[in-house]
N, C-alpha and C positions, 0 to 999 in steps of 0.2 A: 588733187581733191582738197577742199576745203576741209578744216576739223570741225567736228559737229558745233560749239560755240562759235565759230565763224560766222557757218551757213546759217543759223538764229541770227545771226547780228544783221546780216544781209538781208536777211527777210525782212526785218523790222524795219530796215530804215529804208525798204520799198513802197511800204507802207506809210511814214512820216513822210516821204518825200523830198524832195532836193531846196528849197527855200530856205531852210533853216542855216546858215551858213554856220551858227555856234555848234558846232560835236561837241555831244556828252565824254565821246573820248577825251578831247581836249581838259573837260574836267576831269577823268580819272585818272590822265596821265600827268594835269598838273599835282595832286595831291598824292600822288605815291610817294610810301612811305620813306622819307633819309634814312635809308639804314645802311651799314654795312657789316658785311656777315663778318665772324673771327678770324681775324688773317687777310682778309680779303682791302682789296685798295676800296675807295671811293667810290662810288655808283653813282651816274649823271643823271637826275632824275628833271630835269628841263625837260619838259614835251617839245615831242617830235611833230610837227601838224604835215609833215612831207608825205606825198606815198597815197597811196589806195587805202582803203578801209582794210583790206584782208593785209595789207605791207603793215598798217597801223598796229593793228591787232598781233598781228606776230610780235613786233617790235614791244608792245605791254608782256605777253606771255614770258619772250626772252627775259626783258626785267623783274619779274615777279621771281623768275627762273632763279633768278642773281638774288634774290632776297629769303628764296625755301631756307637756307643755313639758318641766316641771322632770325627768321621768323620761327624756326623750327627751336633756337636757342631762348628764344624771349618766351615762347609758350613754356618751355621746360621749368625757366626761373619762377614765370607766373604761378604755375601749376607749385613746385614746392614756396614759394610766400605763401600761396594759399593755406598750403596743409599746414606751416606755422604756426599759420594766423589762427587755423583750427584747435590745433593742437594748443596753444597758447590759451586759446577761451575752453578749452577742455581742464584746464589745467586750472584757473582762476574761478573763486567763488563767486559762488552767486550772490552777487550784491542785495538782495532782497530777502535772502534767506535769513530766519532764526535760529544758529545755531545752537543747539541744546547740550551746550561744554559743560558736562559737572565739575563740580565743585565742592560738593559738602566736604570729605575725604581732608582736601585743605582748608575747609574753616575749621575743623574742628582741630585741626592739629595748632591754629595760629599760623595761617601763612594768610593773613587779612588784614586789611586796616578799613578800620571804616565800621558801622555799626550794621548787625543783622537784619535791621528795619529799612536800609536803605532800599529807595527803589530801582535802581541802576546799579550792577552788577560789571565792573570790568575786569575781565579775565584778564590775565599779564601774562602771556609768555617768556619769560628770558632766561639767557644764559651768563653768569656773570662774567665771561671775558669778551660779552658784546659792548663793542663803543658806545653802540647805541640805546643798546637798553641799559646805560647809565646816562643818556643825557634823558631817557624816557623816565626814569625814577622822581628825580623833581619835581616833574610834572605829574604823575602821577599822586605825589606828597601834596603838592597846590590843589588839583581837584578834591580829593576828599574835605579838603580843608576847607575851598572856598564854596561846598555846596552844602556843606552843613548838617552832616545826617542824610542827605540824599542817593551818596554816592560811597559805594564799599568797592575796592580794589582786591582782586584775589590773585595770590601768584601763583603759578604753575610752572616748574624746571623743566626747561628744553635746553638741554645739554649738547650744545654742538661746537664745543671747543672741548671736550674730556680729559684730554689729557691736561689742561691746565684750570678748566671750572670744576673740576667735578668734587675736589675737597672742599671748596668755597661749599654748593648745593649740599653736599652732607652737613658739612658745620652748620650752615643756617637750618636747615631741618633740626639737628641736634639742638638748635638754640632754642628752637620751638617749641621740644619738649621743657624747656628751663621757665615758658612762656615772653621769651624776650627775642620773639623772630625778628621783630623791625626792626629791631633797636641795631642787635646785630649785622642786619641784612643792610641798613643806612653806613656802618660802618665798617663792612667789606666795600660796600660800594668807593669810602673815602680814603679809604686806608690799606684799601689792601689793592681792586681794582687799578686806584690813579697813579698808583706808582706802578706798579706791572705794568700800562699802558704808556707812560713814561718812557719805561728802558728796556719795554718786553722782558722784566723780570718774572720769570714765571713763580721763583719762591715767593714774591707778594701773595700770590695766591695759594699757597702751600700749606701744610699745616701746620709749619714752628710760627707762620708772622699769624698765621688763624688762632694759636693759642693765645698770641698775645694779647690781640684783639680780643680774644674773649674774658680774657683775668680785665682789661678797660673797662668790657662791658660789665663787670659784674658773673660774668658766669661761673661756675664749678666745671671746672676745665676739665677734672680727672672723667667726670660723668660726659663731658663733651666728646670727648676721647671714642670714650666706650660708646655710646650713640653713634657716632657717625661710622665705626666699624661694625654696627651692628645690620640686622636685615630690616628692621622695621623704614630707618632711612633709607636704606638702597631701594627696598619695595616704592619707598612715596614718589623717588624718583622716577621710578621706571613704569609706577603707574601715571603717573603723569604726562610721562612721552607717550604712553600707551592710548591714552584720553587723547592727545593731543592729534595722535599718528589717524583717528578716527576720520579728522575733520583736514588731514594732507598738512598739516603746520608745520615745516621745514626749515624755517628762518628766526631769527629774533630780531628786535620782538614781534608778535604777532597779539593784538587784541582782538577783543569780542567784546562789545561792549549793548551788555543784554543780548548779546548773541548775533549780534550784525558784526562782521567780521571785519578788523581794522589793520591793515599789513605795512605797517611799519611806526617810525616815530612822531607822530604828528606833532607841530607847533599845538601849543594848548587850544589857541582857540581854534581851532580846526574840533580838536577833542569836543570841547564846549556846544558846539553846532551840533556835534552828533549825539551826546547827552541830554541836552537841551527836545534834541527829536524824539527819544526814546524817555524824556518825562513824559509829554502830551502823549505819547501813546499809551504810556500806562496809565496817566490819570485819567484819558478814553475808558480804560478795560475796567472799570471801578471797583480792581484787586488792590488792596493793601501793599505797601510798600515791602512789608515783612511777607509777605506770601508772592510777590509779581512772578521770582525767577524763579520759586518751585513751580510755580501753576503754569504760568506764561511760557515764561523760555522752554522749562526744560518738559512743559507736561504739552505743549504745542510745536515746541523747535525743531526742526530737523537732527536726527540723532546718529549721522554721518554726512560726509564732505556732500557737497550739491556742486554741479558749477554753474556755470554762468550760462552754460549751453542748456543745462538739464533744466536751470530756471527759466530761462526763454520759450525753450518747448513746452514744460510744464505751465506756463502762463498763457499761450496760443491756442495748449488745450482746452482751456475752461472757456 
């Protein structure tokens, strides 16, 4: 007895007739898939045109037979790339988004460079035993510089080398209080930083070469001392990762810049394009420079993590 697919094929082609001397089999048998399953030798996948139409047909079923493994393995890999791919845009922001990072907390302590009027706000995450956020510091120095008032830099400690950053983020906090954060915070970066990356010296970044450093910069060491054992810097720290932990920021460095989120070291002018974007927006919004990132970013910004997904669907909706 025929199998039910069979006896359709038979029907059909009672139907079309005998003229046609080209079978559609002939194309599905030439275009089956080269696979071979895990383990398994070679499969001849040359069409067979010998044989009856029910011989024909057997002979597809038997090959396909030969392929359930190797198909049954390529659906499984597809299926987890996909959930990745899901999970991966679950996981990444929403490029469109405003993120609303506070900030006040560190201007007021001096963790800023740049003037309160500016209209561009870049948040800085980093850690100081990051590579990277010391080739991002420079760059950071040239922006404010080269835009003249426009552009204020705000840092925030995301500590993810502790055991060898974490006296560095006390000292410069401590140094804050002295009002001499940059100055210090340039001079771990030179002096204390480039030789620990050097020779993976961790005392560079310790607190005998930190005093040093600090009697160069001018500071009262003894009072440095005491700050950085004290609660008020551990707190600044730990609100900071706390601010930070809001919006998923796990890496350094990580920027926001007016609140559109920047994840990693950009070449400057890459930064400059994105600055540049978020002038004309706000000379659009016709808020004051001095008022943009309280009113704009943080009184409209989203005021936890969004991703990429949640902004796609949230934009579909409307």
């Amino acid at each position: 007895m025929l199998r039910t697919s069979t006896a359709l094929l038979l029907a059909a082609a009672a139907f079309v007739g005998c003229e046609n001397t080209h079978s559609r089999l002939d194309e599905v048998a030439t275009v089956a898939p080269k696979i071979t399953a895990p383990g398994a030798a070679p499969v001849n996948t040359q069409a067979d045109h010998t044989g009856d139409v029910e011989a024909r047909l057997r002979r597809l079923e038997d090959n396909y037979a030969k392929y359930a493994e190797a198909l049954d393995f390529l659906g499984k890999v597809y299926a987890q790339q996909k959930a990745q791919q899901a999970q991966q845009e679950a996981e990444e922001p929403d490029p469109t988004a405003v993120f609303a990072v506070a900030v006040n907390n560190d201007i007021q302590l001096g963790k800023v460079d740049g003037p309160a009027s500016a209209t561009v706000t870049i948040v800085k995450a980093f850690d100081f035993a990051c590579p990277y956020c010391e080739r991002a510091a420079a760059t950071m120095d040239e922006l404010v510089k080269e835009y003249d008032g426009k552009v204020r830099v705000v840092y925030k400690d995301m500590v993810v080398h502790p055991q060898v950053a974490t006296p560095a983020h006390l000292a410069a906090c401590a140094a804050a209080k002295q009002g001499k954060y940059l100055a210090f915070k340039n001079l771990i970066w030179e002096k204390g930083f480039k030789p620990y990356a050097a020779g993976r010296d961790a005392t560079k970044l310790g607190e005998e070469n930190l005093m040093v450093l600090a009697k160069e910069a001018g500071l009262d060491t003894a009072k440095l001392k005491t700050d950085m054992a004290g609660s008020e810097c551990q707190g600044v720290i730990q609100a900071d990762m706390q601010e930070l932990a809001k919006f998923k920021v796990n890496s350094t460095p990580t920027f926001f810049v007016n609140g559109i989120h920047v994840g990693g070291a950009l070449p400057k002018e890459e930064f400059k394009k994105i600055i540049d974007e978020r002038l004309k927006v706000a000379e659009a919004s016709g808020v004051t420079g001095a008022e943009y990132y309280e009113k704009e970013v943080l009184g409209k910004g989203v005021p936890q993590f969004r991703s990429k997904v949640q902004g796609a669907a949230e934009a579909g909706g409307h």
